[in-house]
Residue frames relative to the residue before (quaternion, step in Angstrom):
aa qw qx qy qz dx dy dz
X 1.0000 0.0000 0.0000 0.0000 0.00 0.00 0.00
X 0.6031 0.5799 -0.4431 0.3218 3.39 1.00 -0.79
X 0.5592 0.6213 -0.2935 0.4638 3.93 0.82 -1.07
X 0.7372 0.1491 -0.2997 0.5870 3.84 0.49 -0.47
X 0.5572 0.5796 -0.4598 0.3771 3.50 0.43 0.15
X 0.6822 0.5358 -0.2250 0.4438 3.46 1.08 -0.97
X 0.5712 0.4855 -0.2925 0.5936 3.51 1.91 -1.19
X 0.5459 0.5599 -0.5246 0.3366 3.94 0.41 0.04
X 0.8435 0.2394 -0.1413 0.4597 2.71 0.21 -1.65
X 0.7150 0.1627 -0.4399 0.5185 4.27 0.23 0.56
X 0.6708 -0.5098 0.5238 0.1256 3.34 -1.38 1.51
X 0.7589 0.5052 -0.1183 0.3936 2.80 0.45 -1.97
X 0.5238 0.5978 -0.3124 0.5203 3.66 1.20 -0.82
X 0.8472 0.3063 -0.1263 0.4153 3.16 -0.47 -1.89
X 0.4267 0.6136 -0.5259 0.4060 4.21 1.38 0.24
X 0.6161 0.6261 -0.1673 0.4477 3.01 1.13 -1.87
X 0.6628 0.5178 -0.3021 0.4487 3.77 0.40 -1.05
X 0.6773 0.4846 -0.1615 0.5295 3.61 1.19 -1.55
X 0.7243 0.2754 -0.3645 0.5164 3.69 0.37 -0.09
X 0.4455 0.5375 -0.5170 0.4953 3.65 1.04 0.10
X 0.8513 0.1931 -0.3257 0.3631 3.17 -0.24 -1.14
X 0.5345 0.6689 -0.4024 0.3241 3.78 0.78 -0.07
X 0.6404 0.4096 -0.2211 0.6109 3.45 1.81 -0.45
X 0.5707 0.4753 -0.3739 0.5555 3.34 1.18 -0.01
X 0.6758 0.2762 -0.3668 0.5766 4.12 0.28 -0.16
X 0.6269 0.5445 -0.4474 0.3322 3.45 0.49 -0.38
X 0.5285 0.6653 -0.1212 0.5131 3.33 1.94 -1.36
X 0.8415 -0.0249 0.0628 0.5360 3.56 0.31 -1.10
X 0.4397 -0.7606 0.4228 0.2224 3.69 0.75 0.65
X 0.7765 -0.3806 0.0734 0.4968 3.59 -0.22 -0.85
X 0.4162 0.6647 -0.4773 0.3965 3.57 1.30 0.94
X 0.2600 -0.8890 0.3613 -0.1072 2.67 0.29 2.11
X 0.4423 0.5041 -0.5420 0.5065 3.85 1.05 0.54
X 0.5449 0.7355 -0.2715 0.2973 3.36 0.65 -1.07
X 0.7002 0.4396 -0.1158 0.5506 2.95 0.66 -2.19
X 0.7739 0.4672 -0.3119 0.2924 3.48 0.48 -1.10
X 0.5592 0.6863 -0.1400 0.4435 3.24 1.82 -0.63
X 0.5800 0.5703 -0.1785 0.5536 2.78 1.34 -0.64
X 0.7053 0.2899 -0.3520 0.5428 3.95 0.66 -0.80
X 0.3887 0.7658 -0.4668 0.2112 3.62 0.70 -0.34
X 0.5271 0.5994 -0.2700 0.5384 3.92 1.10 -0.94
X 0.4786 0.7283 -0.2263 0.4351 3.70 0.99 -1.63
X 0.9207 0.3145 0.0595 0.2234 2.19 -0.75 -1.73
X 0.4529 0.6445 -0.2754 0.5511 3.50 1.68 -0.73
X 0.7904 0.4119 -0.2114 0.4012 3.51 0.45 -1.61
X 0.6501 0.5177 -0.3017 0.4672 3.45 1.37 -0.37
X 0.7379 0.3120 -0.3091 0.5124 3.11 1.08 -0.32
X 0.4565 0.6341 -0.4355 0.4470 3.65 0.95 0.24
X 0.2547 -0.7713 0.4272 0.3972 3.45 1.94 -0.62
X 0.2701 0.7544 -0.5528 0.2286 3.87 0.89 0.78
């Protein structure tokens, strides 16, 4: 919960999240380790609380 909690409340975050993952399907279409592999980096730093 913490991760979507953090993308509520900064804009600026959850923009950043949304053009990630929009270059990530755009990147690997529906080969979905990939895609998921890809926010993994992300998602770390958000929860690392960077």
């Amino acid at each position: 919960m913490r991760f979507r909690d953090r993308l509520r409340v900064d804009p600026k975050l959850a923009a950043e999240y949304a053009t990630l993952k929009l270059g990530l399907a755009d990147r690997f279409g529906t080969h979905r380790l990939n895609y998921n592999n890809g926010k993994a980096q992300f998602i770390s730093r958000v929860m690392a609380g960077e």
